[in-house]
Structure formats: C-alpha cells, structure tokens
SELO-215041 format. One record per residue (C-alpha): residue in one letter; x, y, z. Coordinates in steps of 0.05 Angstrom, whole numbers, plus 5000, padded with zeros to 4 digits. Layout:
{resn a	px X	py Y	pz Z}
...
***
This chain:
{resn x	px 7610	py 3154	pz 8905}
{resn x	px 7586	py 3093	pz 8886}
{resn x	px 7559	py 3095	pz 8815}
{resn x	px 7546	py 3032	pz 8782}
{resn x	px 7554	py 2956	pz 8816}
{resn x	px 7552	py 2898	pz 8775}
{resn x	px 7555	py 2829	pz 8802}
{resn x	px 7565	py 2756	pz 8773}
{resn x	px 7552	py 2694	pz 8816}
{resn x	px 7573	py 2729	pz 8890}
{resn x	px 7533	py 2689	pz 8941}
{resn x	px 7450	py 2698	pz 8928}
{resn x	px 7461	py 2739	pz 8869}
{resn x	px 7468	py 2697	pz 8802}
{resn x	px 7472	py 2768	pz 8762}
{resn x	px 7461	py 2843	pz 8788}
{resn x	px 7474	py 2911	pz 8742}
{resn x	px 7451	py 2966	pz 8783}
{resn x	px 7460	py 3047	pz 8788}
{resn x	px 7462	py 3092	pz 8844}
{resn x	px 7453	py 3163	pz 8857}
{resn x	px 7476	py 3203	pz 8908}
{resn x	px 7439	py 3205	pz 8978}
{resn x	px 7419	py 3158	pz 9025}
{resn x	px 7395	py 3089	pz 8998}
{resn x	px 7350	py 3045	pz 9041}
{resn x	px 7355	py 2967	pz 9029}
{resn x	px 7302	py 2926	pz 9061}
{resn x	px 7278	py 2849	pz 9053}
{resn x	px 7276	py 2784	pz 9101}
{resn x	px 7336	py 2757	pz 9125}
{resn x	px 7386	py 2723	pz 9081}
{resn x	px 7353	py 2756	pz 9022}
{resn x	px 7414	py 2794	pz 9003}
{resn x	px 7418	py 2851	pz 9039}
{resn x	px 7487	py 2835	pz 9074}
{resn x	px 7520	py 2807	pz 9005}
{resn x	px 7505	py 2874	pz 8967}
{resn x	px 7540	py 2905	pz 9018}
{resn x	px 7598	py 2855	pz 9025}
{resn x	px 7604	py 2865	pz 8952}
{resn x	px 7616	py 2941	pz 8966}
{resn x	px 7668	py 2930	pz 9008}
{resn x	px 7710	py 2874	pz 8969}
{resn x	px 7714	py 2938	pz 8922}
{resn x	px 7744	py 2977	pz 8975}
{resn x	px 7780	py 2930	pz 9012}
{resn x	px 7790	py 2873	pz 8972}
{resn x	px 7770	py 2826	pz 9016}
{resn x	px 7704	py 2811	pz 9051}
{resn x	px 7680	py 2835	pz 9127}
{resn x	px 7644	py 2771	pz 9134}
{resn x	px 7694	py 2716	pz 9119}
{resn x	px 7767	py 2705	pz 9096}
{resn x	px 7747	py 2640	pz 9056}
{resn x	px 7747	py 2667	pz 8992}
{resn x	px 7703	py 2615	pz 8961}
{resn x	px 7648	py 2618	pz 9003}
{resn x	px 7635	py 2683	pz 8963}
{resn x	px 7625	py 2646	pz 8904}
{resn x	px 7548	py 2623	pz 8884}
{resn x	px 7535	py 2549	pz 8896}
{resn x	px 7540	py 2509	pz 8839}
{resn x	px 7587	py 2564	pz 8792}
{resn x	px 7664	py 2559	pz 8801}
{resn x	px 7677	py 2639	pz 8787}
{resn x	px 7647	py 2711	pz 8822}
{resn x	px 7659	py 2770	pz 8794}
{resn x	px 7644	py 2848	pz 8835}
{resn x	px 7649	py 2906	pz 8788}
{resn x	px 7643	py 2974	pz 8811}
{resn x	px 7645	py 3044	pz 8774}
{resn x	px 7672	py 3106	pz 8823}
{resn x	px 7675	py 3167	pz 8785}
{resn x	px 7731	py 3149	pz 8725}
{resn x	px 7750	py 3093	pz 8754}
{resn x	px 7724	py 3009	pz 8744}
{resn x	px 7740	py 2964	pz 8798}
{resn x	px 7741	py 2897	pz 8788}
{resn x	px 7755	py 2835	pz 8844}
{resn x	px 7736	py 2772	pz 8812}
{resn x	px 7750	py 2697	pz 8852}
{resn x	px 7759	py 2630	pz 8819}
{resn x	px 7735	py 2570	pz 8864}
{resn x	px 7788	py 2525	pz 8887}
{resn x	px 7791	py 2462	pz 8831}
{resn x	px 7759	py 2504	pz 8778}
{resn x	px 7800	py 2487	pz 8722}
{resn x	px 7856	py 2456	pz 8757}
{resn x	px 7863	py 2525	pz 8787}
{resn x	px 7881	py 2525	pz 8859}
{resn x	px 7838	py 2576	pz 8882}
{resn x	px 7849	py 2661	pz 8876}
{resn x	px 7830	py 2717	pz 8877}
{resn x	px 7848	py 2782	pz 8820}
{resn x	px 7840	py 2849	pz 8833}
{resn x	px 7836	py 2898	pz 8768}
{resn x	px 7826	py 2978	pz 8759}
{resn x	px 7813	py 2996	pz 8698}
{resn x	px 7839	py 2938	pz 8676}
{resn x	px 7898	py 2933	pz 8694}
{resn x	px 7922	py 2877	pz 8755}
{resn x	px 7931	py 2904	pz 8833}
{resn x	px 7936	py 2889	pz 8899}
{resn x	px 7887	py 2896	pz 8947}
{resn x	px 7936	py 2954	pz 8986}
{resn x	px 7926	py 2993	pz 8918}
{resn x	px 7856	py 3002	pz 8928}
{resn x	px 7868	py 3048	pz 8989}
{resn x	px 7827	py 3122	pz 8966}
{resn x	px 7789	py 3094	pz 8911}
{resn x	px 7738	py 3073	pz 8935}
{resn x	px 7729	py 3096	pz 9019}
{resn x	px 7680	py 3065	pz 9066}
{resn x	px 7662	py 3065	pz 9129}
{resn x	px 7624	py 2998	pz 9156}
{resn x	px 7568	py 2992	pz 9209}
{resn x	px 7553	py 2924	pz 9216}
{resn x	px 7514	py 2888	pz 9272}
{resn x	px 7572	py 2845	pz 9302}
{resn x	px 7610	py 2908	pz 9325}
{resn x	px 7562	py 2914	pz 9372}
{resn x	px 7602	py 2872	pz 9407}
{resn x	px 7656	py 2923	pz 9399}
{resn x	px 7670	py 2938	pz 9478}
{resn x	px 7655	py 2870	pz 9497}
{resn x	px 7666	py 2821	pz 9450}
{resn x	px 7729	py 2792	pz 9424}
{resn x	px 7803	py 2832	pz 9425}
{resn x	px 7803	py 2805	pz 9351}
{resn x	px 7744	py 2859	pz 9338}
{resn x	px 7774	py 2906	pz 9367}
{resn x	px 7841	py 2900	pz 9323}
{resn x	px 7804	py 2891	pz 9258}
{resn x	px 7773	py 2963	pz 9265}
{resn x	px 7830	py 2995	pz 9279}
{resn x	px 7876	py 2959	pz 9225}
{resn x	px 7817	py 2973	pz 9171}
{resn x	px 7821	py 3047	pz 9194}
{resn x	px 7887	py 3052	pz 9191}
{resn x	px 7905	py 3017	pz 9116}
{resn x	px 7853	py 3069	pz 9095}
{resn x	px 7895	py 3118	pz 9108}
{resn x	px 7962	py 3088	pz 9094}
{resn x	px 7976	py 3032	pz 9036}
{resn x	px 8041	py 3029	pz 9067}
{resn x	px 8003	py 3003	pz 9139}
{resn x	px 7968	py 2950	pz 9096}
{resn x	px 8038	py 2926	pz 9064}
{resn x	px 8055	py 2929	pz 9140}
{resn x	px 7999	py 2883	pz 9162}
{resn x	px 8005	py 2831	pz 9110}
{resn x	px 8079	py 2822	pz 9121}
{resn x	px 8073	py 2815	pz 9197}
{resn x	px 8009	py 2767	pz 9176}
{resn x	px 8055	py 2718	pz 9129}
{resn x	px 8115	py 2725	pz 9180}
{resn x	px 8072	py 2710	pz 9244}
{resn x	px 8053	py 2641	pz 9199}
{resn x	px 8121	py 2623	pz 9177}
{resn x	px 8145	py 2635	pz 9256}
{resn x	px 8092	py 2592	pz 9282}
{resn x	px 8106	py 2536	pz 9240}
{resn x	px 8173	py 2533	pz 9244}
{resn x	px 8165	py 2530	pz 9328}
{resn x	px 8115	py 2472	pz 9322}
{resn x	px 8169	py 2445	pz 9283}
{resn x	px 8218	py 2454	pz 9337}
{resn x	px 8170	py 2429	pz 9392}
{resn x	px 8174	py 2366	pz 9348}
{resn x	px 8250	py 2370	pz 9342}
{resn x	px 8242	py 2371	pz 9260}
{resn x	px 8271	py 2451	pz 9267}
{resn x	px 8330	py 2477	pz 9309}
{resn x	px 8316	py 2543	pz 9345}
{resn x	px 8376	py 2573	pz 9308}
{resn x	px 8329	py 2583	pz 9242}
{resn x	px 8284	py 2634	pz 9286}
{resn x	px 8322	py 2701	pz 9269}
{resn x	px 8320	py 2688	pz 9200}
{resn x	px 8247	py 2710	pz 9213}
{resn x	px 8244	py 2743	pz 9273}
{resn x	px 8278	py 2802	pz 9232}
{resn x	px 8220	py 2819	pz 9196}
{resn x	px 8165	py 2805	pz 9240}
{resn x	px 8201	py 2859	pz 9289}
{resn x	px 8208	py 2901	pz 9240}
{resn x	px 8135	py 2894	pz 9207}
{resn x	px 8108	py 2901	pz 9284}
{resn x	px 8133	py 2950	pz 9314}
{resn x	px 8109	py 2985	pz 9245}
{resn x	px 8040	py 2966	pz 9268}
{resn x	px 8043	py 2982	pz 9350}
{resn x	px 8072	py 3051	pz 9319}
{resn x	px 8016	py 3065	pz 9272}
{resn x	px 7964	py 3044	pz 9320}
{resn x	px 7982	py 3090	pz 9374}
{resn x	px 7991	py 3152	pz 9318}
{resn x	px 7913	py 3138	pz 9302}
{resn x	px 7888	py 3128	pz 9370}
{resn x	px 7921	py 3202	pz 9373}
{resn x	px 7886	py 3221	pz 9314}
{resn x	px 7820	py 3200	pz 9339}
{resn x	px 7825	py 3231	pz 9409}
{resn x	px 7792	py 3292	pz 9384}
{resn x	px 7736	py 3263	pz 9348}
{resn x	px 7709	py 3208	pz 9393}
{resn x	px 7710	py 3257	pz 9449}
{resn x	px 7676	py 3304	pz 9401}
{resn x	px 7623	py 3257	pz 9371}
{resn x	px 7609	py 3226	pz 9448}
{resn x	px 7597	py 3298	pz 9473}
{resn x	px 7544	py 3294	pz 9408}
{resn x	px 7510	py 3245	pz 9426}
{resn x	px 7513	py 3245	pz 9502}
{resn x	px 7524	py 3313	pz 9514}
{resn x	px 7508	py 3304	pz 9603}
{resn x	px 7556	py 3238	pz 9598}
{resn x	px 7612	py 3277	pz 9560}
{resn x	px 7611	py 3342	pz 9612}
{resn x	px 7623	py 3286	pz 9664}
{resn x	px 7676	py 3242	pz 9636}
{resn x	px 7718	py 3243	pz 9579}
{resn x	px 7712	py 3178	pz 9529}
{resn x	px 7781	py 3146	pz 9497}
{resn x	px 7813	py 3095	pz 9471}
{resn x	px 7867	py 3065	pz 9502}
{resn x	px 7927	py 3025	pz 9470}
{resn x	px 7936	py 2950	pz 9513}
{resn x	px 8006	py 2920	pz 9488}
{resn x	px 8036	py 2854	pz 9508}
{resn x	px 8105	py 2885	pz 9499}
{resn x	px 8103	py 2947	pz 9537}
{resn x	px 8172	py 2986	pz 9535}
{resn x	px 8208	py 3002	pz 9589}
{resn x	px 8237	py 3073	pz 9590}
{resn x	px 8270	py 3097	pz 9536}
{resn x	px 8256	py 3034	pz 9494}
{resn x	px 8229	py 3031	pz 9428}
{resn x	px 8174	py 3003	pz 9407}
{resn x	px 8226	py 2947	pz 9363}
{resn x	px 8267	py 2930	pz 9431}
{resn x	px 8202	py 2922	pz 9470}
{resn x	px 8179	py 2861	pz 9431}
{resn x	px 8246	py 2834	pz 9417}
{resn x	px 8263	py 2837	pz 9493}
{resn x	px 8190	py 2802	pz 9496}
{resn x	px 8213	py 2755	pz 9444}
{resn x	px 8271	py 2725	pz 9483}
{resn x	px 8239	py 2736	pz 9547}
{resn x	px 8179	py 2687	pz 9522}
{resn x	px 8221	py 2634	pz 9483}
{resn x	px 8217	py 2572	pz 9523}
{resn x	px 8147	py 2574	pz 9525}
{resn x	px 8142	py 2596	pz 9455}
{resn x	px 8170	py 2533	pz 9434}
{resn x	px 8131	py 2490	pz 9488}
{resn x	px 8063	py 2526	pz 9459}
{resn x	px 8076	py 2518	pz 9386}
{resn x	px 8061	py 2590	pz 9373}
{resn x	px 8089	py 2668	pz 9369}
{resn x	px 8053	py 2688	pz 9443}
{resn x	px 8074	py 2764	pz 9446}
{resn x	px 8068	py 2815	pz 9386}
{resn x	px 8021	py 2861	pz 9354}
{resn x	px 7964	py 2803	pz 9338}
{resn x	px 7954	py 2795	pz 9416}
{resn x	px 7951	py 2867	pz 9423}
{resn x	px 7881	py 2902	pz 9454}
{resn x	px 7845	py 2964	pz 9451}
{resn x	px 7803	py 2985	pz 9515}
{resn x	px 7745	py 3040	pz 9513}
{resn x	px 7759	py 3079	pz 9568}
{resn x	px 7707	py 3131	pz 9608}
{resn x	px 7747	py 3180	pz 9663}
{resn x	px 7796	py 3131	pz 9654}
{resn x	px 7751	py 3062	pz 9672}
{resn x	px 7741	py 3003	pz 9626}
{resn x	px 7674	py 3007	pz 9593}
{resn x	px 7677	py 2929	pz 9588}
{resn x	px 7674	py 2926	pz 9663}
{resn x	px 7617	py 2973	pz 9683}
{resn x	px 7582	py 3014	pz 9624}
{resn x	px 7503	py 2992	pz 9617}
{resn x	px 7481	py 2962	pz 9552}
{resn x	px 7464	py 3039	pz 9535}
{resn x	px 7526	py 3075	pz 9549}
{resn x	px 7566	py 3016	pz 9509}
{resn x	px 7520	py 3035	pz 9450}
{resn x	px 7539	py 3114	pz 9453}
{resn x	px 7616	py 3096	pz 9452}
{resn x	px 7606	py 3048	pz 9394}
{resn x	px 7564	py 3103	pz 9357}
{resn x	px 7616	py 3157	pz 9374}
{resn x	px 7668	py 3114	pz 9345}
{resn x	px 7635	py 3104	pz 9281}
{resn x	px 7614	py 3172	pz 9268}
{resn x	px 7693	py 3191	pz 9295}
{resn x	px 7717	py 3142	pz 9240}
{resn x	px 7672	py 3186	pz 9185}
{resn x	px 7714	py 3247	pz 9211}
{resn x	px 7779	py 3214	pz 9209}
{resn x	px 7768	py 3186	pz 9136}
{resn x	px 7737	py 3247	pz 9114}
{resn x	px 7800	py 3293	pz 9140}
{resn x	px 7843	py 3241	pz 9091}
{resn x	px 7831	py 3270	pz 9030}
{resn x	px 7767	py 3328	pz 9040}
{resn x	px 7719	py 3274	pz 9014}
{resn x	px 7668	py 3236	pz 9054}
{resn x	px 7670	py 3166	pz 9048}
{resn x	px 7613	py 3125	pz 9029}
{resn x	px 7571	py 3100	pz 9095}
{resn x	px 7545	py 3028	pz 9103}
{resn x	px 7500	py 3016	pz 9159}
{resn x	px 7484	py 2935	pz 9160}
{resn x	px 7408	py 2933	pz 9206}
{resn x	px 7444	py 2975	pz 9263}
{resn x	px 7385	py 3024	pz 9272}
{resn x	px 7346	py 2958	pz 9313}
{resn x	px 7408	py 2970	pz 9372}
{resn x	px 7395	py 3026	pz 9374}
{resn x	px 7348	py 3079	pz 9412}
{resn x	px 7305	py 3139	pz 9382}
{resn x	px 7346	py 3182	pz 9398}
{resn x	px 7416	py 3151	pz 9382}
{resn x	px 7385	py 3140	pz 9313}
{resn x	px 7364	py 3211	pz 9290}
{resn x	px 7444	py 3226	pz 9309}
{resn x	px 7456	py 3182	pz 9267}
{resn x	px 7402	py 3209	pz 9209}
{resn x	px 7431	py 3278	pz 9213}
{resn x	px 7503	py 3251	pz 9201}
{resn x	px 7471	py 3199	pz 9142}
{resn x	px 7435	py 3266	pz 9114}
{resn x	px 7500	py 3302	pz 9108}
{resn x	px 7545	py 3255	pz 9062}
{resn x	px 7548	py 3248	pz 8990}
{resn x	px 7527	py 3172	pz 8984}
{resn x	px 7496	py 3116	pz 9040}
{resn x	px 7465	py 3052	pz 9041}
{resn x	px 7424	py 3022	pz 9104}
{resn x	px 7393	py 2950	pz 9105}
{resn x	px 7334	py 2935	pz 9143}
{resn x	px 7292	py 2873	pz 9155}
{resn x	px 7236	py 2917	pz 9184}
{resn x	px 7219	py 2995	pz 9166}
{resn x	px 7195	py 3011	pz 9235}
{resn x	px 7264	py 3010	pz 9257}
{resn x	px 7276	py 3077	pz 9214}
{resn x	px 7274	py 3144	pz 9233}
{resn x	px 7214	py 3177	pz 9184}
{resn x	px 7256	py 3235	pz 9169}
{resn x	px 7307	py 3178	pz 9132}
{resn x	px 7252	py 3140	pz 9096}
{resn x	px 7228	py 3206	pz 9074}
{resn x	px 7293	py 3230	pz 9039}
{resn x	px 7317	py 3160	pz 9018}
{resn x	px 7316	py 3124	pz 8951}
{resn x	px 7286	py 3051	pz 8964}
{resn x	px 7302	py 2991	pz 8947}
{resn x	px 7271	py 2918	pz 8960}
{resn x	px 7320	py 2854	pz 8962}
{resn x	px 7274	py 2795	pz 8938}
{resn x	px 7296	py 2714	pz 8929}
{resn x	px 7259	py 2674	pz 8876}
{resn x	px 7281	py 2618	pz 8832}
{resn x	px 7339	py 2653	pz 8797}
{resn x	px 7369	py 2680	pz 8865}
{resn x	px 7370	py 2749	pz 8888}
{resn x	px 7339	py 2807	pz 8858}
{resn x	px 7352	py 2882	pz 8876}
{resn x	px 7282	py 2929	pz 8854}
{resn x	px 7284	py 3001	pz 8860}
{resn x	px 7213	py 3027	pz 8891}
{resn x	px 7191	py 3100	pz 8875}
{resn x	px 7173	py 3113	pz 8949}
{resn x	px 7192	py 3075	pz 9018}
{resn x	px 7129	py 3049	pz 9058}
{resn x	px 7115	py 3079	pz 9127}
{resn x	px 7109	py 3012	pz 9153}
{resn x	px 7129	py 2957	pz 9151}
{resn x	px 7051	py 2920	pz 9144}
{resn x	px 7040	py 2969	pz 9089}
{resn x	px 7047	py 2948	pz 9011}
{resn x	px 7104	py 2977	pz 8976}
{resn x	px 7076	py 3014	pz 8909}
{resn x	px 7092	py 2994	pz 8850}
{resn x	px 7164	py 2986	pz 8827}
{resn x	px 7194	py 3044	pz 8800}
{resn x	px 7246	py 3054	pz 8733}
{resn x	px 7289	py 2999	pz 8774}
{resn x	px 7355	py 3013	pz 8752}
{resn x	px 7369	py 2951	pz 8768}
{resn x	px 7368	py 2887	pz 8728}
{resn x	px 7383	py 2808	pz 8740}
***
C-alpha cells in the first residue's frame, strides 16, 4: 500500500504531504483540478515514468525548474525527482532514489505494484496498435525487470537503426554499418515477441475467467482472448530470432528508401478475439466495454499471482463508460483489495455501495495551485454540499 505521498512542484500541485489508509479512496473535483496528476504521481513511483506523457518536463509546475514525487510503501521511500531542461545549465533528467540510494526505473519493479484504469484505454479494442502494446509491455516489466531492460534496449537500438538508414538514404552511411546494430535489436526483440506470447498464455485463464464474470450468457457462447499479430511470423521450425532477421533482409531496400526499421516488435499488434472474430470489426460499444473490463480485472489476477499481494488499483473517471451493472463488478473487485483510488468529476457516476465504504477526498484549485482535503463523509450527490472537512491528512 500506499502510505504517505508527498509532492513538490508536479503539474497543479505547488506542495502536497498526504496519508492514506487502506481501502478504497474516492477523489472527486472539476476537470483539470488535479485529479489525474495525483494519480500520475502514483505511478511515476511505480513506473518511473508517467502514463500521460514521455516529456519529462511537462511534469514540472510552470514557472519552477525542479518536481519532486515521494512516496512511503511499507519500509520503503521512493523518490523520482525531474530537473527542467536549462535549469542550471543542466540538460534536463530525471533521478530515481529508494531509500536514498540512486536506481533505475527497471528497479522499481515489486515495490510499488499498480494496476491503471484510465479513460483513454477505452479505446483499447479500437484505438491505436500503440495502446495496445503499452498494456501489455507495462504488464509484463511488472513481472520481469529483466523484460523492462529488454524494452529499453530494443527502444535505444530501434533509434540508433533508424538514424543510421536515414543516413544511408542520404548516402552519409554505408549499409555495411547495419549489423553492428542489428545484433542487438534481434536479440532485444525476439526477447520481447517471446515474453509477450508467455503472458498472453498467462492471461488466457483469467480474461476468460473475469469475461464469464461479467458476461456470464456472452462467455457460455464464445470464448474471449487475446491474440498475438506479428510482422515477422516464423515459418516452421523457426525461431522467433530467424523470423525477424529473415524479415530484416527480406525488407531492406525499402528500409533504406523509408528511412526507418519497418518490421520488429514496435509494429507488433494485439487483437481481442470472441469465438475467434476480431472485436474491432463487429463487437457493439457494449461488448467492447466487457472485454476491456475483463482485461483489467484479468491484469489484477495476473499481478496479484506475482508475489500473493494485490496491487494497488487506480481507476481514472472510468465508472462514466461504464453501465450499472459493469460498475458494481467492478465495486465488488475494488471492495476486495488492500488499497484503491477512483477520480470522479461527478458522484452520480458511483455505485452507493462504494461512496458508502470509501474515504473521500475533494481536489480544489485556488491561488496557490492544487489542494487535496480529506472529507469525513462522501455526498450522495453530486448537487449536495460536502460537510465539513474532516482531520485532512493532507496539507499544501
């Protein structure tokens, strides 16, 4: 669990010390009060990086050069702190600390466990391949540091290989410098493809589980997956390695007329599948909803089964997509962990059976930026006054 959160200068907040019990914690206010940035903050602690952008300094208030996230999880302090570009005559970086001591963002990986909700993945079956990837990779470093090492290898490879094509679409490279790289972005690939189709295994069980859940009639008709969609399929008795160097040399021409790596793990899909049909291409608004619920509360299995230990839910104003019944699904799961926090703009999108058990807080902006007050009791509605504030355990 989450115990303590301090923040410095992230985003709306100019200065946040707060403490959290166990439970479900409701977080409601306007839009762009806060809401999202308190939970952004929770996951730089157990990521290291933000959900919402990979431009570091847009994390940082306006007008302050530095933003610092501190988080207390049983024994242990986590700290990610970012220096703005300039500041100083400092370039820009980010530093990741526990208990003081420097790491990288891989190191964080069972410290600190969560399991993110937010609006945008909505878009899950639909929306971007991109979307798709980021889930999976997130789930998968969760479980396996060495999968994160994995993923940022292939990431600084895939950048070194596509600048040194453009460079040899310009004729300032010769194509004999490729291997030098091509090495370890096979390598660091086929690392990923592997690991991918190992969780996808792993998950089987669980999505089909959590669907039947949820859409019990649906389930007894037609089993829901998730299938794997490579641009270097093998052929038989290939390995995943010889696929997407066969792929390589296979694309190379055009590789060098585009300027860019076109096959590999980064172009890769996944495709929700239901009695073996793509979702994307006939599911109703409705039945795309149940498979991205199932997945989330199948991702809350899978993290759980890592080490015996829950991980700590953040729900980012889902329960509006939602229906009545798809949310009290989702209360009973919320009900049964050791720590959650839900943001809302409006309280009528809660079930009452969450506001009820729920320790509330209210986001509010004034002149000094964001403020976080704990409330001794959550309004019905959302037209009714919120009481007076409560012990906050929270201060500015």
């Amino acid at each position: 669990m989450l115990d303590d959160l301090r923040l410095l200068d992230l985003r709306g907040y100019a200065s946040l010390d707060a403490s959290f019990g166990p439970g479900p914690h409701l977080v409601w206010g306007p839009n762009a009060a806060g809401k999202t940035s308190l939970l952004e903050a929770m996951v730089l602690l157990a990521w290291g990086r933000s959900h919402r952008t990979s431009a570091d300094g847009e994390l940082i208030r306006w007008g302050t050069d530095l933003a610092r996230i501190e988080g207390v999880v049983g024994r242990d302090t986590i700290e990610v702190a970012v220096v703005r570009a300039g500041a100083g005559g400092n370039a820009g970086r980010k530093r990741i600390r526990v208990n003081g001591l420097g790491r990288r963002a891989a190191a964080l990986s069972g410290l600190l466990r969560v399991v993110l909700f937010a609006p945008e993945e909505m878009l899950l079956i639909a929306g971007s391949p991109s979307l798709r990837r980021s889930v999976i990779d997130q789930l998968a470093a969760a479980g396996s540091p060495v999968y994160a090492d994995a993923l940022t290898t292939y990431g600084r490879t895939l950048q070194q290989r596509n600048s040194l094509l453009r460079a040899i679409r310009e004729e300032g490279a010769s194509r004999d410098e490729l291997p030098f790289w091509d090495g370890a972005f096979l390598d660091a690939g086929a690392a990923i493809v592997a690991e991918r189709r190992r969780l996808l295994e792993t998950l089987a069980g669980p999505l089909a589980a959590a669907h039947a859940e949820i859409a019990p009639d649906e389930a007894a008709a037609a089993r829901l997956r998730l299938g794997y969609v490579t641009n270097a399929p093998p052929l038989p008795g290939e390995s995943a390695r010889d696929a997407l160097a066969r792929r390589l040399e296979e694309t190379a021409d055009k590789e060098v007329w585009n300027g860019s790596t076109l096959v590999g793990p980064h172009r890769d899909d996944l495709v929700f599948e239901l009695d073996g049909r793509d979702l994307a291409g006939f599911a109703s608004r409705g039945q795309q909803r149940t498979a991205i619920l199932a997945l989330k509360l199948a991702e809350l299995d899978v993290v759980t089964a890592l080490d015996g230990h829950p991980p700590l839910l953040l729900l980012d104003d889902v329960f509006s997509e939602l229906d009545p019944e798809r949310r009290s699904h989702l209360v009973r799961r919320i009900a049964a962990l050791p720590q959650a926090f839900i943001t809302t703009t409006t309280l009528d999108d809660l079930d009452p059976e969450l506001r009820a058990i729920a320790t509330a807080w209210e986001v509010r902006t004034g002149p000094a930026g964001a403020d976080l007050v704990r409330r001794s009791a959550v309004p019905a509605r959302s037209d009714e006054p919120a009481d007076k504030p409560a012990d906050t355990g929270a201060t500015r």
